[in-house]
NUZA-87163 format. One record per residue: residue in one letter; x, z, y of N, C-alpha, C in turn. Coordinates in steps of 0.1 Angstrom, whole numbers, plus 5000, padded with zeros to 4 digits. Atoms other than C-alpha are relative to their C-alpha. Example, Ala and Ser with C-alpha at 12.3 -4.5 7.8 and 13.67 -1.06 7.14 Angstrom:
! residues 2
a500950004988512350784955500950005012/s499150004989513750714989499250085011/
***
This chain:
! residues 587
x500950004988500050005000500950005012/x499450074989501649875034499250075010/x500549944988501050095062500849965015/x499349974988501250035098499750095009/x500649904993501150285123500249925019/x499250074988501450125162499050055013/x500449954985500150155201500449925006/x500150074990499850005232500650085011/x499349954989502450175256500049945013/x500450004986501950175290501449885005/x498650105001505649995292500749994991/x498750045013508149815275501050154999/x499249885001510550135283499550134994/x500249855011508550405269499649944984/x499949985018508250495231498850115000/x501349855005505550705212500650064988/x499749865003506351035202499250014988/x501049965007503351055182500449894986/x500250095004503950725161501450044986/x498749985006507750855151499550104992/x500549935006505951185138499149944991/x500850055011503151025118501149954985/x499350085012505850805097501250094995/x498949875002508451115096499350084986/x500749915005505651305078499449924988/x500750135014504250995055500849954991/x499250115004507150805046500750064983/x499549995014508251025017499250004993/x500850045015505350894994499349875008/x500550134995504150595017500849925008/x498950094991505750255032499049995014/x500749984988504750315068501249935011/x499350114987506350065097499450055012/x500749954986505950185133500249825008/x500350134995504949865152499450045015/x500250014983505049895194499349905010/x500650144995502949665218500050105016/x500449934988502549715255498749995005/x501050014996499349705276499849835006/x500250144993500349365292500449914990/x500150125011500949165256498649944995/x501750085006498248905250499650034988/x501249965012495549015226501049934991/x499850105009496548705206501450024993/x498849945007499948785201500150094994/x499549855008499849155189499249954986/x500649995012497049005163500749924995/x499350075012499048725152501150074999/x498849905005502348975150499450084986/x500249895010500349215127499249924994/x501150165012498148915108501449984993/x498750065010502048845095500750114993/x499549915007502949135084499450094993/x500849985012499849195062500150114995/x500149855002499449575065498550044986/x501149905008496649775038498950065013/x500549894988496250005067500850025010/x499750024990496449965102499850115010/x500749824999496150325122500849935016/x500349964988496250335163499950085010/x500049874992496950595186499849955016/x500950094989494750555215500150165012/x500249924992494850715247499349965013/x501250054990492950645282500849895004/x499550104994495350415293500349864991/x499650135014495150175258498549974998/x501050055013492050235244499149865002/x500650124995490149905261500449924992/x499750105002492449695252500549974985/x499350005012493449855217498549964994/x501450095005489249785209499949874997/x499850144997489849445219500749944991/x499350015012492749425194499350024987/x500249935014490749595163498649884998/x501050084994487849375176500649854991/x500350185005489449045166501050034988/x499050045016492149125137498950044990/x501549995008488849255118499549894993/x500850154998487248905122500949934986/x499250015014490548795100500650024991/x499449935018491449045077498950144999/x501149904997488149205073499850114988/x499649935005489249385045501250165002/x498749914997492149585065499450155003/x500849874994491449965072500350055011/x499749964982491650055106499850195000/x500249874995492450415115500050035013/x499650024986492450525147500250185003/x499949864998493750875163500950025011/x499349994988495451035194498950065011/x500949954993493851235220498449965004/x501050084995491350965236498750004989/x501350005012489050975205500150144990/x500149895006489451305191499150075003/x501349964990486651395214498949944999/x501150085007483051255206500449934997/x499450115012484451095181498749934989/x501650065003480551035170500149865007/x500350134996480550815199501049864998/x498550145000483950605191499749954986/x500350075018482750535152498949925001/x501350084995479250435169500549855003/x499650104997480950215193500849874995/x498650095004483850055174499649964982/x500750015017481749975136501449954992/x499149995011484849845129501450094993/x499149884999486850145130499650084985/x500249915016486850325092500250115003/x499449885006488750645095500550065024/x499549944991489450865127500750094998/x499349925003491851115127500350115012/x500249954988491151405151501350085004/x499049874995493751645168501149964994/x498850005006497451705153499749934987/x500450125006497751365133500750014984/x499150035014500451435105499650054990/x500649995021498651615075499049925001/x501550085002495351435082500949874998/x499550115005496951135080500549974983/x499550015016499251185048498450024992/x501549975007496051335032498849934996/x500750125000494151025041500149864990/x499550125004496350795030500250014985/x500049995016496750954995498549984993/x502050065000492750914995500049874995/x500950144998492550585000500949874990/x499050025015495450564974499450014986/x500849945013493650734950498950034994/x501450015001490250884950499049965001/x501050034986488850794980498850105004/x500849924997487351134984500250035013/x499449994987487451165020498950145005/x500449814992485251515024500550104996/x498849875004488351655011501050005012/x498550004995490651575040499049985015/x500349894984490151825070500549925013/x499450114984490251645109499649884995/x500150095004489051375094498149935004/x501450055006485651145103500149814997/x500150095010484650845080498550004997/x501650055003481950655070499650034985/x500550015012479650685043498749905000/x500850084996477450405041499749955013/x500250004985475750385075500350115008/x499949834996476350775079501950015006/x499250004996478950895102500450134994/x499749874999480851205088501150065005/x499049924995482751435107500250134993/x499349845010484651715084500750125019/x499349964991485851975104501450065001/x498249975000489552065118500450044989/x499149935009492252185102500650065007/x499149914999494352455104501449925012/x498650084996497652385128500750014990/x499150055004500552285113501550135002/x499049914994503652525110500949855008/x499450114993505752295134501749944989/x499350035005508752335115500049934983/x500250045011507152195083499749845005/x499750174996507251835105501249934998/x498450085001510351635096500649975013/x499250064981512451505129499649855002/x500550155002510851205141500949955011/x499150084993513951125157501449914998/x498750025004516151035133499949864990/x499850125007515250685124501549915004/x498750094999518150455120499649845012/x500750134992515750135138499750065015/x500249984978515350295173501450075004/x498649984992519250355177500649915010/x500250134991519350015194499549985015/x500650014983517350065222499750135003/x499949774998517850505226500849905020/x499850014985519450355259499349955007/x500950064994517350125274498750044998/x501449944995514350335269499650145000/x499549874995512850665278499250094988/x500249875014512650925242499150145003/x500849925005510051135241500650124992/x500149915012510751485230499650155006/x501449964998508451785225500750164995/x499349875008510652175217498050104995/x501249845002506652355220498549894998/x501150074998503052205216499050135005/x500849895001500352395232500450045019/x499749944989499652535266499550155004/x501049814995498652905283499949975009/x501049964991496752795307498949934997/x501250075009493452685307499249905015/x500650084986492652415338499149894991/x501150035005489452265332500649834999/x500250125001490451885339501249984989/x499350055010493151885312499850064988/x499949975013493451855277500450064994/x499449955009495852035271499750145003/x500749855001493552365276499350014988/x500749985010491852295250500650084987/x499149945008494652405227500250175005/x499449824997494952805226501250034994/x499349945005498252945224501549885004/x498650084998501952775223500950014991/x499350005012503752705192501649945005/x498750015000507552675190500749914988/x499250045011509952425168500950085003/x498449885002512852615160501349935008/x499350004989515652635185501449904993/x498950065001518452505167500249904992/x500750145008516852205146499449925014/x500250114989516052115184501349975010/x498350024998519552125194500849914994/x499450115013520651915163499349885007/x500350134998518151665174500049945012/x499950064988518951645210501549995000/x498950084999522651605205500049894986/x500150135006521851375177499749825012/x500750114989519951135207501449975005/x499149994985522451205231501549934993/x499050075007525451095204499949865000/x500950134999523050805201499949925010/x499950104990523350665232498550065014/x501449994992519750795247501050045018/x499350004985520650775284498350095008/x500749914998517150985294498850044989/x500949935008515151225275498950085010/x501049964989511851335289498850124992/x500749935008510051675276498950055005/x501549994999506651675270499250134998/x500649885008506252025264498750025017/x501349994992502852135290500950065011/x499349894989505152425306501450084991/x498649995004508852385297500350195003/x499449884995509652725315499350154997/x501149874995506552985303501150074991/x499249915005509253145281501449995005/x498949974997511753285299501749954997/x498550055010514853275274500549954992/x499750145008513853005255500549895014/x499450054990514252805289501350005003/x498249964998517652935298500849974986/x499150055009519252865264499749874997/x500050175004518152495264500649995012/x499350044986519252505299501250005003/x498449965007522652655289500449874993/x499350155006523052355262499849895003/x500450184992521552075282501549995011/x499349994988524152155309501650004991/x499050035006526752195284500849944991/x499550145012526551885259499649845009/x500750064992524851675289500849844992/x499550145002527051375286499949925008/x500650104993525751195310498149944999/x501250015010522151205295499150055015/x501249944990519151305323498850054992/x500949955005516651535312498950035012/x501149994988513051555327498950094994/x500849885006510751865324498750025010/x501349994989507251935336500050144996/x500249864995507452325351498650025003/x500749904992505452575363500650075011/x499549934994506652655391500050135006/x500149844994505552985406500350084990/x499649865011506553165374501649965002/x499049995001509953015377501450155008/x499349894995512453335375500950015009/x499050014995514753405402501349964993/x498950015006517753425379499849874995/x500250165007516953065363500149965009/x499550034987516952955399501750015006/x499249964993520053115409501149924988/x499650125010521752945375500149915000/x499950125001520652615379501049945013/x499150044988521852635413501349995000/x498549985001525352745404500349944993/x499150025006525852565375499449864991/x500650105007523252255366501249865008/x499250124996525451885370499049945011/x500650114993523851665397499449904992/x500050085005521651485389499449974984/x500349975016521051595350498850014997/x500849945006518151755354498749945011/x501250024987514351635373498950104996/x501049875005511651875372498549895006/x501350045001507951765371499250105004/x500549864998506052015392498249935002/x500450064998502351985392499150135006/x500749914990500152125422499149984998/x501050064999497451925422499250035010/x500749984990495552145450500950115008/x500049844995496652445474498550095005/x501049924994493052495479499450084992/x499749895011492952845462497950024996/x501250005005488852805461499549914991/x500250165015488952465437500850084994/x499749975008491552595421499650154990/x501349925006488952905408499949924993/x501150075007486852695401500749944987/x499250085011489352475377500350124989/x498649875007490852815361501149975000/x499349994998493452725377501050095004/x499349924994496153015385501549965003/x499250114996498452915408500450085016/x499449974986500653085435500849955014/x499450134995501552845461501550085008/x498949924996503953085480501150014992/x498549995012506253135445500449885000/x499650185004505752775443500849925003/x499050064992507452695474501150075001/x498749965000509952925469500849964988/x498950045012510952785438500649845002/x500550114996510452435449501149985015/x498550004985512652515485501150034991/x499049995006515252635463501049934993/x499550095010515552405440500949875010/x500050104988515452145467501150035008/x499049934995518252345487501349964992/x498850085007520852275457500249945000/x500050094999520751955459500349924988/x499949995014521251955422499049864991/x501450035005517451865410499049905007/x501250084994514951545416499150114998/x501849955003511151705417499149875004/x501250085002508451525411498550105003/x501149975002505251675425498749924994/x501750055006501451615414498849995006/x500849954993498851605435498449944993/x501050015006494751575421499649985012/x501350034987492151375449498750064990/x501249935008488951515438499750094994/x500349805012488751875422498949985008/x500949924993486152055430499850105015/x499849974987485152145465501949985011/x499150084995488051955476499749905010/x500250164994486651715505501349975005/x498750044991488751495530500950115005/x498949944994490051705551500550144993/x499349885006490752015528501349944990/x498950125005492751695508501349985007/x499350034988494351605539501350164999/x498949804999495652025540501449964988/x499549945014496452005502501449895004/x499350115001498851675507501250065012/x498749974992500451795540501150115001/x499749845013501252155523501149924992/x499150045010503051975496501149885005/x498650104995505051705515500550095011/x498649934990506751925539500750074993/x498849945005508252085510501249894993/x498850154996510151715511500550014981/x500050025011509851635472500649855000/x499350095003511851345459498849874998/x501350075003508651185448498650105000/x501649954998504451255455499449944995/x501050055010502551165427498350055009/x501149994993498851125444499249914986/x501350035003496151105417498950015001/x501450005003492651075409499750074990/x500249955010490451305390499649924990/x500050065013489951175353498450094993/x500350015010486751295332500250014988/x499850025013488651345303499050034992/x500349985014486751375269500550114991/x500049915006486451685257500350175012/x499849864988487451895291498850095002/x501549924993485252155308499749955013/x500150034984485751965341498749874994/x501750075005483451675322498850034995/x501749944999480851885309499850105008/x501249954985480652045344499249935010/x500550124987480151715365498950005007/x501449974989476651765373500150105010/x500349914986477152085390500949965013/x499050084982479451865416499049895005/x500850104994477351595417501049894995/x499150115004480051375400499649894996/x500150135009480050985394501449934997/x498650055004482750835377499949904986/x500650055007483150585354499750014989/x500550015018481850475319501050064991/x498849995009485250405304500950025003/x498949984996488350465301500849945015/x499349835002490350615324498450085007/x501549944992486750755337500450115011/x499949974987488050785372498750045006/x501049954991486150965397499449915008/x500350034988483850795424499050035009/x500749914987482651035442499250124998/x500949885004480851385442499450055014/x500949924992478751585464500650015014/x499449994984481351655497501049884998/x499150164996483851335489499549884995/x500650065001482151045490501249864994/x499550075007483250715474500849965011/x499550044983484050615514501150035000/x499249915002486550905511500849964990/x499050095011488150785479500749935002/x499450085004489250495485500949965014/x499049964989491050575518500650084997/x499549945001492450805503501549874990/x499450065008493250535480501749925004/x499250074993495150365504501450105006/x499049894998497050655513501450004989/x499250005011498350675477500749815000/x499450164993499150265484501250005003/x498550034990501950295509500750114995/x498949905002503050645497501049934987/x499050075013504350455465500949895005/x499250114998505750135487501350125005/x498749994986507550355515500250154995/x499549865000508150725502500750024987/x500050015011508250715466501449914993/x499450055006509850415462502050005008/x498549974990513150565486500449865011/x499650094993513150235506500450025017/x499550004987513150365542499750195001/x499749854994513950775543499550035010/x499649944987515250795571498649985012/x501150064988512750565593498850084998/x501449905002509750755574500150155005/x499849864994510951085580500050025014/x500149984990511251035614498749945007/x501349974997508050905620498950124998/x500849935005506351155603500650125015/x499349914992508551425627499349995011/x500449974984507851275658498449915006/x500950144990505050985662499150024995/x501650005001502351105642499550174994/x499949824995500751455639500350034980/x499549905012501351505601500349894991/x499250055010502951295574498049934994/x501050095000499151235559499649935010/x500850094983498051065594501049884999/x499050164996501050825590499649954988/x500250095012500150705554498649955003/x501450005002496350725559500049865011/x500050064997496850545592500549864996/x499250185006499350245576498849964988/x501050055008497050265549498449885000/x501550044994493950165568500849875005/x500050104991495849885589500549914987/x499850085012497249755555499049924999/x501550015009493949705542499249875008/x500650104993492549535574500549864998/x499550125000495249305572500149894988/x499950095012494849165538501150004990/x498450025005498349265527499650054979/x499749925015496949465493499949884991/x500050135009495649075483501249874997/x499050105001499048925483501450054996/x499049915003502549045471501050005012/x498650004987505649105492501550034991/x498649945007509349125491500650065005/x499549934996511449365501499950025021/x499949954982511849255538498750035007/x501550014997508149205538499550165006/x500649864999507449605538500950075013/x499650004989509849605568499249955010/x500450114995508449365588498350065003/x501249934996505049515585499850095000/x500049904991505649845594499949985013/x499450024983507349715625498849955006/x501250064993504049515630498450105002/x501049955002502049805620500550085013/x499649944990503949995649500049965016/x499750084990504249755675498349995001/x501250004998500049735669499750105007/x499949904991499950085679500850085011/x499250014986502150055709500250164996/x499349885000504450325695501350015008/x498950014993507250415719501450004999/x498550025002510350465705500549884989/x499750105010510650135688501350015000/x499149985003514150135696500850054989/x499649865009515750465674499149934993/x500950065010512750295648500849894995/x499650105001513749985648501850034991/x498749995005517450105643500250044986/x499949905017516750355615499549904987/x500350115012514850025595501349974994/x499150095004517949835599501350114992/x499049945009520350115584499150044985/x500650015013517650155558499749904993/x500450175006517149785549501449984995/x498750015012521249795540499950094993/x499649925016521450075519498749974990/x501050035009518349955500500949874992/x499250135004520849695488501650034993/x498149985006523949715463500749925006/x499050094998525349415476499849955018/x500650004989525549295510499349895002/x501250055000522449135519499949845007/x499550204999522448705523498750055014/x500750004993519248795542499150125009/x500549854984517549035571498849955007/x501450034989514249035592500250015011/x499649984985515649075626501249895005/x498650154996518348855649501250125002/x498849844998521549075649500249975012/x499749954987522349205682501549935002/x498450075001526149045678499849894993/x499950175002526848675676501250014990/x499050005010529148585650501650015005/x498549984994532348585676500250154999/x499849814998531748955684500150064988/x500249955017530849035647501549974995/x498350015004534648895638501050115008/x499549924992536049055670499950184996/x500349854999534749395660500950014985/x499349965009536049355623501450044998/x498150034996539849245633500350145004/x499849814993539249605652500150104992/x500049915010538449785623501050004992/x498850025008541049635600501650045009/x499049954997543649725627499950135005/x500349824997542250055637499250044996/x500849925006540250185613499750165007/x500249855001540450545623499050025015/x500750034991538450415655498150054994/x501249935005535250495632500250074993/x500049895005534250835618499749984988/x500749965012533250995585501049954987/x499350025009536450865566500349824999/x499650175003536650485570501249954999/x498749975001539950495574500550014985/x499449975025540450625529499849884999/x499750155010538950275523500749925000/x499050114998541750075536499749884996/x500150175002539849735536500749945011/x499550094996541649435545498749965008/x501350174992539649165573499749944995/x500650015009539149005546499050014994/x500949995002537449165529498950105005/x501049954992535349365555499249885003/x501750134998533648985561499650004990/x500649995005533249025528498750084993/x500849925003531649335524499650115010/x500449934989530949495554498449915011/x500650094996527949425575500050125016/x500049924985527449545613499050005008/x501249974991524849665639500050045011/x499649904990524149795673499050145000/x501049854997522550125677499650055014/x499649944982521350265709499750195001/x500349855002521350645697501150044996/x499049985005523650875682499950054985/x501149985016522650845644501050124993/x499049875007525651115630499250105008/x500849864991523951365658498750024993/x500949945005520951315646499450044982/x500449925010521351345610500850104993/x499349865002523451645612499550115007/x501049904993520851855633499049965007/x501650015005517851685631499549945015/x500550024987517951605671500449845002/x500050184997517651205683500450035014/x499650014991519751175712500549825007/x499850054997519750855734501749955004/x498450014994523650765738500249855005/x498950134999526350455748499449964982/x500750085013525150195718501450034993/x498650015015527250255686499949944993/x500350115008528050025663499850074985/x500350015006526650045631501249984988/x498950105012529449975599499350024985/x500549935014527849965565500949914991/x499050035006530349915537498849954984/x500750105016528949725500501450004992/x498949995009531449825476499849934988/x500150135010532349525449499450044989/x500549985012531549735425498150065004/x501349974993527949745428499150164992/x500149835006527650115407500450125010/x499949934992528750245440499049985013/x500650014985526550325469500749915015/x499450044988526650125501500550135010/x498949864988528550415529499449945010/x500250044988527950355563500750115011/x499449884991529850515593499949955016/x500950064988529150445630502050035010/x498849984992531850425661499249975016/x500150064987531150395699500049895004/x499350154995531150035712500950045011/x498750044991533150125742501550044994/x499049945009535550275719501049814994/x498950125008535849915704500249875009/x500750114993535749685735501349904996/x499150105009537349365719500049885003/x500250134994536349125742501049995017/
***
């Protein structure tokens, strides 16, 4: 019997966690193939892929972001191998799972909750007896009758094999991002996620997860990303992975989703002193600071620890963060939204994840909806659109909000120029997205793509619309942010340079024979004239940009010239260092 086990990942770069465990747990009495697809492979392809490799049993791990298009799939390879058994399992249908056997007739076997004994158990069934009201988590048809058995017991964790130690995904451990999971289970209980549903927090054993993270890491894995709910609720299990992450690292990046307000001083004061740059990102998730939704959610949640763990971290200079933000909870309208967003960006996060609330299947936030007044949709992901105080209106300005914070904040392209808007030209960091957002929108930009210079270019136009004043210092800060967005130096630019190409030579010849004429070290790189035309590019400034990003003040000066250096090797950052023009008068 020929099993396949496979999924529809969100991208080519991620892997399922879930897919490696299934065949880890099967494989010593069944031939089980893990088989990967993304969300953007044509139908047609994934069924003729798996129509040739003539599975028994075909099993699917479905979650909100697949299941449409994994239907769609099950939908037509049915049609020509209408004898194949289709299982299906993974969060998204573990939950009226009545209604997914209704909907999907062609679907045989579901497999609810923690998938590895139900599975084996299944598979020896359909091997053997075919008694299937022996194998617990499990619903199956009986005639036209749908039967759902109920759970099973958890799993001791450590009676799962390592589903990391296939020999077929050592190949691409670099080029993609490894899934791994030390706890399942969370302690808290927030109504919109699933992973409340689980009571308690189970543990794999500490030094079979050690084996299998420097196994990866030997392996080549270049980032590992842990799925545990709340990496940090145990103290000193925390610190001793933190200890060997830090001290077999290799070059490896590890990414953890915290809790931050529990985080202990002393774990703080550790990472600070002694984490690599760089090694480590933290995943913090807020979702609201408005402490009357978060009641309501059972959320508990100290925003004060929060930000002190969160400043701290931030302070090292050590640690990316990733915050989380939820539009829509409960008694959350606009402008309490508005609070929650400007609260969490002035604690100046690396990235601001801005979602939407979800309906999951099986939460308590979906069978509360009525008392909000919630609509949202049918199917997957059963996004919100709209409840009782935030109207659909509301949504989808907010939507826009989330828009540009991914072009211009998220995606690191203009820092500097953003940060100083936000400081001085509009009253709070949401007022400048919301506003770009809105002028986006009018302008038709979300129905067309853009390229790099494009998201320059209409700023400056979104700015110049609202006759903002210091275009200058603006303008400047673009143009040092449009070179460093660039490994190499850049063939093309949105503006006319302020220097003609005689002055532009004249200023180099200067550099090459007096370097030490500009600050910050330019002088160590001893480029030749040469190659400063080749890798140097130049500007005029009419401020004093060292002043102001060494104490935060914008001072009008004599125009400075601009130098941004593009080092050959393009694994190094472009530099940039500035000098006086009258310093360099060359004419």
């Amino acid at each position: 019997m020929k099993v396949i086990v496979s999924t529809l990942n969100a991208k080519f770069i991620h892997t399922s966690l879930a897919l490696r465990y299934l065949k880890a747990f099967c494989e010593k009495d069944f031939d089980v193939d893990i088989v990967e697809y993304t969300i953007k492979d044509p139908a047609m392809n994934i069924v003729s892929d798996l129509y040739q490799k003539a599975p028994d049993v075909l099993g699917f791990s479905c979650y909100i972001w697949n299941i449409e298009e994994t239907i769609h799939i099950i939908r037509m390879i049915k049609k020509i191998m209408p004898n194949l058994l289709i299982v299906l399992g993974g969060p998204e249908v573990s939950y009226d799972t009545e209604y997914w056997m209704n909907r999907i007739p062609e679907v045989d076997f579901i497999v609810m909750g923690e998938g590895e004994e139900t599975l084996h158990q299944l598979l020896q069934e359909i091997s053997t007896t075919q008694k299937y009201h022996f194998v617990y988590g499990l619903a199956y048809r009986k005639g036209e009758e749908v039967v759902i058995m109920p759970g099973r017991p958890k799993l001791k964790l450590d009676d799962i094999p390592s589903p990391h130690r296939f020999i077929e995904d050592i190949p691409n451990l670099p080029n993609r991002v490894v899934y791994f999971e030390t706890s399942r289970g969370c302690p808290f209980s927030c109504q919109f996620c699933l992973s409340s549903i689980e009571v308690g927090v189970r543990y794999f054993d500490m030094e079979r997860t050690k084996r299998d993270i420097l196994y990866l890491i030997d392996s080549g894995a270049k980032l590992i990303k842990f799925v545990d709910r709340t990496f940090n609720i145990k103290r000193d299990y925390a610190m001793e992975m933190f200890e060997f992450l830090i001290a077999n690292h290799r070059g490896t990046v590890f990414q953890f989703e915290i809790t931050a307000d529990i985080m202990r001083p002393e774990v703080l004061d550790y990472l600070a002193e002694n984490a690599p740059p760089g090694i480590f990102r933290f995943e913090i998730g807020v979702q609201s600071t408005n402490d009357a939704t978060n009641e309501l959610v059972q959320r508990r949640q100290n925003f004060s620890k929060l930000t002190r763990t969160v400043t701290k971290v931030k302070q090292s200079g050590k640690i990316d963060q990733h915050l989380d933000l939820i539009a829509g909870l409960p008694e959350e309208d606009y402008q309490s939204f508005r609070k929650t967003f400007n609260d969490v960006f002035e604690l100046g996060p690396e990235e601001l994840q801005l979602g939407f609330l979800k309906m999951l299947r099986g939460t308590g936030m979906r069978n509360d909806a009525h008392k909000y007044g919630y609509v949202y949709m049918d199917h997957a992901p059963y996004e919100i659109l709209g409840n009782d105080i935030l109207p659909f209106t509301d949504l989808i300005r907010i939507k826009r909000v989330e828009d540009v914070l991914e072009k211009y904040w998220n995606a690191h392209r203009m820092d500097h120029t953003v940060s100083y808007l936000i400081a001085n030209e509009f009253d709070s960091a949401f007022d400048f997205f919301q506003e770009f957002g809105d002028y986006w929108e009018e302008r038709g930009w979300q129905k067309i793509g853009h390229q790099l210079e494009d998201l320059f270019t209409r700023l400056r136009d979104f700015l110049v619309h609202r006759q903002t004043k210091q275009m200058p210092i603006i303008e400047g800060l673009m143009k040092l942010d449009y070179f460093l967005g660039h490994k190499y130096r850049p063939r093309k630019i949105w503006w006319d340079f302020t220097l003609d190409k005689q002055e532009q030579s004249a200023y180099l010849r200067l550099l090459a024979e007096r370097p030490e004429l500009a600050d910050g070290g330019f002088s160590q790189l001893r480029i030749s004239e040469k190659d400063l035309h080749k890798h140097v590019m130049l500007e005029v400034l009419p401020f004093d940009l060292q002043g102001y990003l060494q104490n935060g003040i914008m001072q009008m000066s004599s125009p400075q010239l601009l130098i941004v250096y593009f080092p050959p090797d393009a694994q190094q950052p472009a530099s940039f260092y500035t000098m006086p023009l009258q310093q360099a008068a060359v004419m």
